[in-house]
C-alpha beads as a LAMMPS data file, in Angstrom:
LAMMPS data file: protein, C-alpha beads

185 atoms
184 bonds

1 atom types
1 bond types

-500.0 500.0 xlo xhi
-500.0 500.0 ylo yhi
-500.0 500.0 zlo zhi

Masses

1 110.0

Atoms # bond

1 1 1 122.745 -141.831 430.944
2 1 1 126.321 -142.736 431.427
3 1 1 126.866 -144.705 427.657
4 1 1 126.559 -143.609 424.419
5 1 1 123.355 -144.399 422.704
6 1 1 123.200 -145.842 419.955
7 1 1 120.219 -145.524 417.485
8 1 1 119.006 -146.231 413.751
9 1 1 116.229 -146.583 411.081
10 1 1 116.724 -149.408 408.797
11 1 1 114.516 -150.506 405.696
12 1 1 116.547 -153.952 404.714
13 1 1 118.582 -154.351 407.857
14 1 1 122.196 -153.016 406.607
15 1 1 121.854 -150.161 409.025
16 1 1 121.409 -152.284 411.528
17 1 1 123.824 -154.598 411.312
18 1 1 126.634 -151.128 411.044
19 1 1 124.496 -150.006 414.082
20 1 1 125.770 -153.526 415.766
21 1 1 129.286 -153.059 414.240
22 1 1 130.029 -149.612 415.837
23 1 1 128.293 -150.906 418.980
24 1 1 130.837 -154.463 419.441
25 1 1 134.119 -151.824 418.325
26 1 1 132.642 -149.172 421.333
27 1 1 131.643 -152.265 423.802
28 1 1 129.116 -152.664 426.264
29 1 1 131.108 -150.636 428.943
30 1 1 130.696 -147.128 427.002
31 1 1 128.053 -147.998 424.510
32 1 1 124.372 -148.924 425.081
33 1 1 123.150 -151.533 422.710
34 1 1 121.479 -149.842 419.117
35 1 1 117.612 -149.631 418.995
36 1 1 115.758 -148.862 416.438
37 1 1 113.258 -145.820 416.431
38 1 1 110.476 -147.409 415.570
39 1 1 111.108 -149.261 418.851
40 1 1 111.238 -146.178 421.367
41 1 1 110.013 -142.545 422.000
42 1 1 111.684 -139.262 422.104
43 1 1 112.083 -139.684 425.696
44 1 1 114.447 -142.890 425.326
45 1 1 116.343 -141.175 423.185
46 1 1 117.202 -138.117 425.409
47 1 1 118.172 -139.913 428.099
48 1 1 121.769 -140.043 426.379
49 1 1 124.130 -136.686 426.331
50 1 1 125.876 -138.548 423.865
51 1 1 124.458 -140.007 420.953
52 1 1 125.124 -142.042 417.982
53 1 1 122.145 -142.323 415.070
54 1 1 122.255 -143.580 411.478
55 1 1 120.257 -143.851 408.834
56 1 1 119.517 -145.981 405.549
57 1 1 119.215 -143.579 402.444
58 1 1 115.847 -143.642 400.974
59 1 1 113.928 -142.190 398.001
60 1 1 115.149 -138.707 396.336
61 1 1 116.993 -137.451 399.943
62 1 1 114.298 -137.821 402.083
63 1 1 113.481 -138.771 405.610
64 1 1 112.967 -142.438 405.459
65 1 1 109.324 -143.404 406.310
66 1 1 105.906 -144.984 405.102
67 1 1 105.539 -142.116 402.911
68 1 1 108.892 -142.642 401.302
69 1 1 107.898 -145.938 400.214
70 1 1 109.621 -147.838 403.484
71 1 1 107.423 -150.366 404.896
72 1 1 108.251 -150.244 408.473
73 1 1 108.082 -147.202 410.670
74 1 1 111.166 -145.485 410.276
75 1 1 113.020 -141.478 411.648
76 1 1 109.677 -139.821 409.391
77 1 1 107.828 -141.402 412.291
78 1 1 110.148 -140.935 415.004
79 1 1 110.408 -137.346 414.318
80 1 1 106.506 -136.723 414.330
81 1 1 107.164 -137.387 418.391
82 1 1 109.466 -134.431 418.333
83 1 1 106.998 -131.461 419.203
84 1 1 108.369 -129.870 421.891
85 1 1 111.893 -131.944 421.791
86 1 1 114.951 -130.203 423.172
87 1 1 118.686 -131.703 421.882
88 1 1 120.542 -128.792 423.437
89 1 1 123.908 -130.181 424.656
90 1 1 123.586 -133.196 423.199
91 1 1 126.246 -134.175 421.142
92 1 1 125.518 -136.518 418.449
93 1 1 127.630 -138.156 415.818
94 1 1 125.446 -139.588 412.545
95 1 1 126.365 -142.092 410.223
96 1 1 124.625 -142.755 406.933
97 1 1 124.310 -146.061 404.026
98 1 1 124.107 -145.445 400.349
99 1 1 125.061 -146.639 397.228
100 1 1 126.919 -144.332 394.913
101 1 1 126.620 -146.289 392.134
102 1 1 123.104 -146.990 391.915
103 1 1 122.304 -143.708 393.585
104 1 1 125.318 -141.650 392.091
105 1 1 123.137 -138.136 392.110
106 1 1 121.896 -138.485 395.164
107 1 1 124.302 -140.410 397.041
108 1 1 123.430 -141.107 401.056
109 1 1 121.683 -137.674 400.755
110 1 1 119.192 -138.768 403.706
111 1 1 121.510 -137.934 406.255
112 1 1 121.101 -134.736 405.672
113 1 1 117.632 -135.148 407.133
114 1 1 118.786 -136.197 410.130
115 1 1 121.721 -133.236 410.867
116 1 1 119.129 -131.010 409.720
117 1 1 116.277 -131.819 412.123
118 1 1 118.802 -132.410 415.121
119 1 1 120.613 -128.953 414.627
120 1 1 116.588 -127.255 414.233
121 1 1 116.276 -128.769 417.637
122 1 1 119.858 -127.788 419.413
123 1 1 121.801 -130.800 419.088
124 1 1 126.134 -130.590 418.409
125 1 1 126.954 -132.568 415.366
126 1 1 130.643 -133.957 415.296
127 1 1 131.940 -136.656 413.191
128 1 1 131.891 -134.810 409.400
129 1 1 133.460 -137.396 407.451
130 1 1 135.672 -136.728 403.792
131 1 1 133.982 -137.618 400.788
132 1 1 137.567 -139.054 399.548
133 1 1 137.443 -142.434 398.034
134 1 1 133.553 -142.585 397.011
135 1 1 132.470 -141.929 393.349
136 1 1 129.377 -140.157 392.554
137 1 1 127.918 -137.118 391.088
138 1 1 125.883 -135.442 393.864
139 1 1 124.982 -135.833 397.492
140 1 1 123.105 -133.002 399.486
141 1 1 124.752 -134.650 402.888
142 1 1 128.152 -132.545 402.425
143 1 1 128.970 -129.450 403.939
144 1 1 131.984 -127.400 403.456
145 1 1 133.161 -130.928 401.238
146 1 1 132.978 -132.870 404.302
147 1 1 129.654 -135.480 404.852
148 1 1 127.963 -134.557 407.616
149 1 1 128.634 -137.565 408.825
150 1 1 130.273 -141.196 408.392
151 1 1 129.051 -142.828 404.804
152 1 1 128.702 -146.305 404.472
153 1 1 128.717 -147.714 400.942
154 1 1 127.898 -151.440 401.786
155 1 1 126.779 -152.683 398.258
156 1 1 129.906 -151.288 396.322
157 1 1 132.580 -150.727 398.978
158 1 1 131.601 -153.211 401.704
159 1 1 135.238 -154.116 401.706
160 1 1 136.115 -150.515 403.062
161 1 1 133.289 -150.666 405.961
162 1 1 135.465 -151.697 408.949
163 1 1 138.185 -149.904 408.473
164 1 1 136.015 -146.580 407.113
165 1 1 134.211 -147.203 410.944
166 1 1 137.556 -147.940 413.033
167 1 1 138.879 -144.689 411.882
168 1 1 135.526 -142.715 411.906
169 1 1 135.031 -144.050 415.504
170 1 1 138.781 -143.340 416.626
171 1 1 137.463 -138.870 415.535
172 1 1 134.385 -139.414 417.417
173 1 1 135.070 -141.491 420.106
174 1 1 136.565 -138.943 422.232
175 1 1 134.319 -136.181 421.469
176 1 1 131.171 -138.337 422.442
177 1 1 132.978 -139.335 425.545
178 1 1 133.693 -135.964 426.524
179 1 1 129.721 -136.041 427.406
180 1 1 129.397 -138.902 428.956
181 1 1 132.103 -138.145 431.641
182 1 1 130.212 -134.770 432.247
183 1 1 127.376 -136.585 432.565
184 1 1 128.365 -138.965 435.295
185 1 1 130.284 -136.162 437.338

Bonds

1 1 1 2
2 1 2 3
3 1 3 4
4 1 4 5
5 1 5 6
6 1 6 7
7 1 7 8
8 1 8 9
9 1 9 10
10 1 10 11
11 1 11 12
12 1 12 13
13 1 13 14
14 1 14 15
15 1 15 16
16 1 16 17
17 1 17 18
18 1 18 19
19 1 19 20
20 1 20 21
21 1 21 22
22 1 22 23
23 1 23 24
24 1 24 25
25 1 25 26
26 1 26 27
27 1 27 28
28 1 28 29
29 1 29 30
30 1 30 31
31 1 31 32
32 1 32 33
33 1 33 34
34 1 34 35
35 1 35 36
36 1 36 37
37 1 37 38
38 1 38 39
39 1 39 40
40 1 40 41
41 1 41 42
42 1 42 43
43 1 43 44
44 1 44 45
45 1 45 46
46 1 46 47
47 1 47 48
48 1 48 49
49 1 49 50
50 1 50 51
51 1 51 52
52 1 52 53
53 1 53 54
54 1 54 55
55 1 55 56
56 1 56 57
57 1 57 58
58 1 58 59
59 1 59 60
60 1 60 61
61 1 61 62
62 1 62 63
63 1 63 64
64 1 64 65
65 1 65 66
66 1 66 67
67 1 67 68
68 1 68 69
69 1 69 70
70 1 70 71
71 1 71 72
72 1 72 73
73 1 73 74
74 1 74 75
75 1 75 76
76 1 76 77
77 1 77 78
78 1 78 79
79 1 79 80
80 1 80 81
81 1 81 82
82 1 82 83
83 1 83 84
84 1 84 85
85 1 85 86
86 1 86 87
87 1 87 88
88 1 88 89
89 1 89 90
90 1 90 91
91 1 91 92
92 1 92 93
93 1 93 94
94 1 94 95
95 1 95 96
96 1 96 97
97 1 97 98
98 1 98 99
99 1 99 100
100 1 100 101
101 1 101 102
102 1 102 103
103 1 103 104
104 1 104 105
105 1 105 106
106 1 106 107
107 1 107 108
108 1 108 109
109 1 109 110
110 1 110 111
111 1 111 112
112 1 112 113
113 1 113 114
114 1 114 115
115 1 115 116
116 1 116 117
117 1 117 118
118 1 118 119
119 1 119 120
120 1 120 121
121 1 121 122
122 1 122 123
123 1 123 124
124 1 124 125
125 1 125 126
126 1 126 127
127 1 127 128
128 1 128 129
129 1 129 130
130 1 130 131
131 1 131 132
132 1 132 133
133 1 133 134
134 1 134 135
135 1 135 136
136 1 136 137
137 1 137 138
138 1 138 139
139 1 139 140
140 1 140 141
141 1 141 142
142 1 142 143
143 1 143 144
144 1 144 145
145 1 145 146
146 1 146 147
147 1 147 148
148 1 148 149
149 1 149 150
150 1 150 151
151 1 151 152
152 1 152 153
153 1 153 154
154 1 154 155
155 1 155 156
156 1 156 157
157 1 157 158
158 1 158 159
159 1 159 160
160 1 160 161
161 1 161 162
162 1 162 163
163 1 163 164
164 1 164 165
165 1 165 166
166 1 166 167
167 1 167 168
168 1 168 169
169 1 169 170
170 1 170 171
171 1 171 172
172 1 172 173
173 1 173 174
174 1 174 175
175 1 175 176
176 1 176 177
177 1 177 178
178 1 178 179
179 1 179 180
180 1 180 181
181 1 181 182
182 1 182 183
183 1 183 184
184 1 184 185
């Protein structure tokens, strides 16, 4: 596929509606409209070299699902699809909500989930973001200080979101790009 994908789990709908965000900043030339996993298979989803995914934090760092208390299908059931899955050379860039004051020791650490299972199954992760300006005690999405990925603090620092995306988008951008043009030559 010739556009960046762009796909999410969502619980309340804030993922979604960042999902949409990046998606109107990317535009409809470059950027497929988000779905959500519980809408698609594996196979959807691997149609794109280039991918975007994010992810609502939920429960103590885990995969957001039924048994995490979510009550919609969310990437716990999208991932039981992923038996013989193969991400090699895709490159994916993963963003990620929490709140770091109600959640302050374990801060937006369900993205970790997702880096984790897309890396197990040969997928490039770009897009670390810095974990300057947020204020919490723990997350276990950081690596080498960076999160593994944008962080989205709607609740506390919604004010932050569109700029936090703008510049997150202008480091990713050209990285997810690079695989789309290799993809349509």
């Amino acid at each position: 596929m010739n556009k960046i994908g762009i796909f999410f789990g969502t619980e309340t709908g804030t993922t979604r509606l960042i999902a949409k965000k990046i998606h109107k900043k990317l535009g409809d030339e470059i950027a497929s409209k988000p779905v959500n996993v519980n809408r698609i298979g594996v196979d959807e989803m691997l149609q794109y070299d280039a991918l975007i995914l994010g992810t609502p934090s939920y429960g103590i760092g885990e995969i957001p699902g039924r048994s995490a208390g979510c009550l919609e299908p969310n990437w716990e059931e999208f991932f039981a699809q992923f038996e013989r899955a193969d991400f090699s050379g895709k490159r994916i860039a993963l963003f990620g909500l929490g709140a770091q004051e109600r959640y302050a020791d374990r801060f937006a650490s369900s993205l970790i989930r997702l880096y984790e299972v897309f890396t197990g199954f040969g997928a490039e992760i770009v897009g670390g973001w810095s974990t300057d300006g947020y204020t919490f005690d723990h997350s276990a999405s950081i690596i080498d200080g960076r999160f593994v990925g944008l962080v989205i603090d709607a609740r506390t620092q919604g004010m932050y979101t569109d700029a936090r995306i703008d510049a997150w988008l202008e480091q990713v951008k050209p990285l997810l790009l690079e695989k789309v043009s290799v993809a349509e030559s």
